[in-house]
Backbone as a chain_set.jsonl record, in Angstrom:
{"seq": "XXXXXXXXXXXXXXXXXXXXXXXXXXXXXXXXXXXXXXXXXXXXXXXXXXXXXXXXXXXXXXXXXXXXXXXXXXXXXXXXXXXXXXXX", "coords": {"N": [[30.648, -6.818, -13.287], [27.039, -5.935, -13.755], [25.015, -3.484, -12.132], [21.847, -3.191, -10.626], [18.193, -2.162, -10.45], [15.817, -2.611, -8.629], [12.456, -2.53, -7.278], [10.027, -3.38, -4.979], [6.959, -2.553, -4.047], [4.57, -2.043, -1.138], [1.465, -1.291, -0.209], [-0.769, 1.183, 0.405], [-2.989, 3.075, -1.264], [-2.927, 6.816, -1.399], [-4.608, 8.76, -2.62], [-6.882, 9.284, -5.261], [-5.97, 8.531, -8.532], [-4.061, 10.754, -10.777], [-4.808, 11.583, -14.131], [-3.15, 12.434, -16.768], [-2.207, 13.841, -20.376], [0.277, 14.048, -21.916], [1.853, 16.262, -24.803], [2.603, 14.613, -26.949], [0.364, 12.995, -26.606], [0.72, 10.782, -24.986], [-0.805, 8.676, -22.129], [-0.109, 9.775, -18.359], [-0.026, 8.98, -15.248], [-0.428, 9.501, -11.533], [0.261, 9.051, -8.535], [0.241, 8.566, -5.253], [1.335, 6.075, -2.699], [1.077, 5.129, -0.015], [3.287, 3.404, 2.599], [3.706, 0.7, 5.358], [5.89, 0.565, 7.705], [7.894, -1.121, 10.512], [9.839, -0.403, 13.127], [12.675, -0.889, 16.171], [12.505, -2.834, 19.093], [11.338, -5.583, 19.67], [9.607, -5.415, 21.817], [9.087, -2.779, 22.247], [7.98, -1.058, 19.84], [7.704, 1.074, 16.793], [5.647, 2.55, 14.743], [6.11, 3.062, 11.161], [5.371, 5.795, 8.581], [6.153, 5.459, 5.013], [5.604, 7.49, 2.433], [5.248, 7.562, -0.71], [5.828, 8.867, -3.959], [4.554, 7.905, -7.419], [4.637, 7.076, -10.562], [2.972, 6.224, -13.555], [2.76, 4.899, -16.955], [1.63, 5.435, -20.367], [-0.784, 3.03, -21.494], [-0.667, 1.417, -18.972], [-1.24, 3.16, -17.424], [-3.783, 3.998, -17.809], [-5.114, 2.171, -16.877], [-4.621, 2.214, -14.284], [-5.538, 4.767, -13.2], [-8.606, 4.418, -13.506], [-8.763, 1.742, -12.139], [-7.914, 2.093, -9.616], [-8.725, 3.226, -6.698], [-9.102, 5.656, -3.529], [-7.002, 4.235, -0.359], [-7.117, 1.909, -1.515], [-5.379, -1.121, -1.572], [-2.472, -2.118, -2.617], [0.221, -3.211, -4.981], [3.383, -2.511, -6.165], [6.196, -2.937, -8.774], [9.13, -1.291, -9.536], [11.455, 0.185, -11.128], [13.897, 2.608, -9.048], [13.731, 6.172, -8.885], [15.43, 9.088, -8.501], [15.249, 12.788, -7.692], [16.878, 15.921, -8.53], [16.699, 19.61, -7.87], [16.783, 22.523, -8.185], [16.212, 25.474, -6.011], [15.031, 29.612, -6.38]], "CA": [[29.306, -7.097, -12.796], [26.41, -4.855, -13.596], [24.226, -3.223, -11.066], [20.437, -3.819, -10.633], [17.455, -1.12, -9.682], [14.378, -2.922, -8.703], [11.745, -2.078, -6.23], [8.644, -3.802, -5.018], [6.526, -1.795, -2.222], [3.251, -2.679, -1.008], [1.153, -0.061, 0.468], [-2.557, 1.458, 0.42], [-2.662, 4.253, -2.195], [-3.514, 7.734, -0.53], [-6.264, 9.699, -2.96], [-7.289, 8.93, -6.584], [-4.272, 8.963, -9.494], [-4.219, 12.181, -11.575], [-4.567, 11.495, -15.312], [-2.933, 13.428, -17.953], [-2.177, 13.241, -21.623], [1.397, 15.083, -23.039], [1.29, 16.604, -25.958], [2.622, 13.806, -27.929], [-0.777, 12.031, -26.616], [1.087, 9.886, -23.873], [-0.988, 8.852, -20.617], [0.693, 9.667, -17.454], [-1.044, 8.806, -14.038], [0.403, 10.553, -11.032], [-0.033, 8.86, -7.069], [1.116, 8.205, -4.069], [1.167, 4.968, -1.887], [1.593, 5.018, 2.132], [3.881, 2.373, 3.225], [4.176, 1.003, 6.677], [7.209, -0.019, 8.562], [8.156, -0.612, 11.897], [11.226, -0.405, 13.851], [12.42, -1.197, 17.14], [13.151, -3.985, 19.541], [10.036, -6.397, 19.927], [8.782, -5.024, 23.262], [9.037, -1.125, 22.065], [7.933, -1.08, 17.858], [7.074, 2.313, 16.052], [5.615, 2.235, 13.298], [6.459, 4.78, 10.254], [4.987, 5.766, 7.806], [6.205, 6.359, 3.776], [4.541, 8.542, 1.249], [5.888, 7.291, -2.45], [4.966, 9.279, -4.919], [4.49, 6.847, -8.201], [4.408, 7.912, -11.885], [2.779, 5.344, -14.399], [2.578, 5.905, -18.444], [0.605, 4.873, -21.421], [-1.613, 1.664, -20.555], [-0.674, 1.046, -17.429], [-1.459, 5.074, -16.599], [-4.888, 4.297, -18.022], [-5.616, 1.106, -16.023], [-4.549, 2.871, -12.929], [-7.263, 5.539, -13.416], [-10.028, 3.017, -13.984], [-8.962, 0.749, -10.589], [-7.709, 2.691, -7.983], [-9.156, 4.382, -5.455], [-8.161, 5.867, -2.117], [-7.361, 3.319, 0.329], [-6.986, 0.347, -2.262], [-3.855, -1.877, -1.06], [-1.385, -2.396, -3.931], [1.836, -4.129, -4.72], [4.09, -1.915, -7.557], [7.716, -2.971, -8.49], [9.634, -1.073, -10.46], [12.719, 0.929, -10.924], [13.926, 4.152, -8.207], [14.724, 7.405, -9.895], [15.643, 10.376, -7.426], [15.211, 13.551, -8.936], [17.118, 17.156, -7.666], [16.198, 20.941, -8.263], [17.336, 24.462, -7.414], [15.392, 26.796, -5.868], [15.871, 30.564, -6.615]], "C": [[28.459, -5.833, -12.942], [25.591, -4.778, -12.597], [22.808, -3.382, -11.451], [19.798, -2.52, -9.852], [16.681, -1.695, -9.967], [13.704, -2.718, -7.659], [10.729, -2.539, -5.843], [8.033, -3.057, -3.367], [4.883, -2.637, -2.377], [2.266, -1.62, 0.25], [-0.066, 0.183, -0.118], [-2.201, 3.106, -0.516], [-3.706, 5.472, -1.486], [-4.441, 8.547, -1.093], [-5.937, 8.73, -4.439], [-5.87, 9.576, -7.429], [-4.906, 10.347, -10.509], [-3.714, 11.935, -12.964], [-4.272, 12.485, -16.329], [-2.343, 12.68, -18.88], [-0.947, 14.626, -21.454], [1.275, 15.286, -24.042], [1.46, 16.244, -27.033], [1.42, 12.758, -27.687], [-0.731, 10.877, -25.681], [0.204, 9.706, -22.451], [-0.061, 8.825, -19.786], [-0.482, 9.912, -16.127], [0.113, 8.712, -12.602], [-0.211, 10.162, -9.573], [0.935, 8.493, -6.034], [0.392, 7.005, -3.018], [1.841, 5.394, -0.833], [1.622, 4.193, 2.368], [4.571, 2.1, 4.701], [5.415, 0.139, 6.852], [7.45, 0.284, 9.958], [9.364, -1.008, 12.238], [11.395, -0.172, 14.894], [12.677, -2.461, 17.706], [11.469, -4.754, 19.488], [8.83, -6.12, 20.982], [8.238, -3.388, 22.746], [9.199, -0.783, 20.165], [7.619, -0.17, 17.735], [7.137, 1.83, 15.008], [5.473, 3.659, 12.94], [5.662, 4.521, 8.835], [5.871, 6.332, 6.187], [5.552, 6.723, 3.309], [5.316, 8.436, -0.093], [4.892, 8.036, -2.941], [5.546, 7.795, -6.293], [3.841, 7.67, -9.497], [4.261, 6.897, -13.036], [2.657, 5.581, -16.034], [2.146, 5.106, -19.118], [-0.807, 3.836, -20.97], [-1.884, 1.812, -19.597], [-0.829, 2.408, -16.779], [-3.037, 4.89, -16.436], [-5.755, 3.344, -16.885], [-5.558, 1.919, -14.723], [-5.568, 3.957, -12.469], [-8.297, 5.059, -13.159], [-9.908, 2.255, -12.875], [-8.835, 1.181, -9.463], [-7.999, 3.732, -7.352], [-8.388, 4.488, -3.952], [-8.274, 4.72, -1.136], [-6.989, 1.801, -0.023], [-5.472, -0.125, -1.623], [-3.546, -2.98, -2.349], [-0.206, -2.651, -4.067], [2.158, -3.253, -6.3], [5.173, -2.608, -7.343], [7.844, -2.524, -9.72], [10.827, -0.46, -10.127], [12.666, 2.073, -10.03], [14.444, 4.899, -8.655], [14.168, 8.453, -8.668], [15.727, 11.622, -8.216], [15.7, 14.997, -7.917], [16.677, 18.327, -8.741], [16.703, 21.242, -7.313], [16.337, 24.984, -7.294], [15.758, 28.322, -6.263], [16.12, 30.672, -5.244]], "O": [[28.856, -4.776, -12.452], [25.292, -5.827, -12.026], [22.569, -3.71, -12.613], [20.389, -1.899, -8.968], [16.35, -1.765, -11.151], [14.483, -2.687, -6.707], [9.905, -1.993, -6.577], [8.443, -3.046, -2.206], [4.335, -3.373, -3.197], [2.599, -1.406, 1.416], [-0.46, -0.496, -1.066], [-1.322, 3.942, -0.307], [-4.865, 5.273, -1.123], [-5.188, 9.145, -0.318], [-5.108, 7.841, -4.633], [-5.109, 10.514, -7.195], [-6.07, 10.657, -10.767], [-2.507, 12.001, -13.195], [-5.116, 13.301, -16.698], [-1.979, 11.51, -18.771], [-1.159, 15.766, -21.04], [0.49, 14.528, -24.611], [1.007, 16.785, -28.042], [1.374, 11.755, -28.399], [-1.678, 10.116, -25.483], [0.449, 10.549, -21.589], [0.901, 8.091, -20.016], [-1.423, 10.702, -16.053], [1.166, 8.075, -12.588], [-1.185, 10.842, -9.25], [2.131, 8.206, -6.085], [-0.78, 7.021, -2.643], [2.955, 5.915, -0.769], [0.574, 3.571, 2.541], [5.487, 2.744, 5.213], [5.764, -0.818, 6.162], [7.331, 1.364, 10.537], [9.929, -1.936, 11.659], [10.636, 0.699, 15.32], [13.089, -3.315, 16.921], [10.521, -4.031, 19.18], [7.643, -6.447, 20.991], [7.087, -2.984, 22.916], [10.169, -0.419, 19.499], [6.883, 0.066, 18.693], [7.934, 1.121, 14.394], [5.124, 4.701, 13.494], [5.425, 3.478, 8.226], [6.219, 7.513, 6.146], [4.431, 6.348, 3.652], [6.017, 9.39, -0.433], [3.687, 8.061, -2.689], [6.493, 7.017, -6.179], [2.953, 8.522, -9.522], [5.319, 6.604, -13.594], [2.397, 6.756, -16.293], [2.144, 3.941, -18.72], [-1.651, 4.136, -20.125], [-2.951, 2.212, -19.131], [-0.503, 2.608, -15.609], [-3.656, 5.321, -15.463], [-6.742, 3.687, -16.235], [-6.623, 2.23, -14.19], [-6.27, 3.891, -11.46], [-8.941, 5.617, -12.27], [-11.006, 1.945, -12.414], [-9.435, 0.83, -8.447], [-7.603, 4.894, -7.446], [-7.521, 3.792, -3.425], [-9.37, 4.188, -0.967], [-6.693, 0.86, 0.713], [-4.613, 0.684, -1.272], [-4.04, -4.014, -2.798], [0.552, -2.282, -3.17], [1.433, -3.307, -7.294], [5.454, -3.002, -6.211], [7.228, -2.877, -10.725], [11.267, -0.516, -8.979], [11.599, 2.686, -10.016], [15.618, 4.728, -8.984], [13.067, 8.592, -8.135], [16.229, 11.581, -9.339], [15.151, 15.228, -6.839], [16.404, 18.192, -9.934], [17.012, 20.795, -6.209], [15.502, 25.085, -8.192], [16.956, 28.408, -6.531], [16.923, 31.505, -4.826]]}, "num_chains": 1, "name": "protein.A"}
């Protein structure tokens, strides 16, 4: 059986996406969505907040530029990639 990585969030995107071009000419558009959740018994709920960052490319980098602003409430699904680094 193979495994599956899919993701759908839904969340209000927190400033304007940050467009860049690589230097093979690729768009890449660069934001973050704040997703709520709460947890808790029914009487006593907190709610939490996430902060996704979100990394779109070509097209769909450019569209994202062009529609979204801070605030907008948006539905993404896609794949989760975790990423590590060393500090010195």
């Amino acid at each position: 059986m193979s495994s599956m990585n899919v993701v759908v969030l839904i969340g209000r995107v927190v400033g304007p996406p940050e467009l860049r071009y690589t230097p093979g000419g690729k768009a890449v558009a660069q934001f973050t969505i704040a997703v709520d959740r709460t947890r808790g018994s029914k009487n006593a709920q907190e709610k939490e907040t996430d902060f996704v960052p979100v990394v779109a490319w070509e097209r769909l980098a450019e569209i994202c530029n062009e529609f979204l602003s801070k605030g907008k409430l948006i539905s993404i699904q896609g794949a989760l990639r975790t990423r590590t680094y060393e500090t010195q």
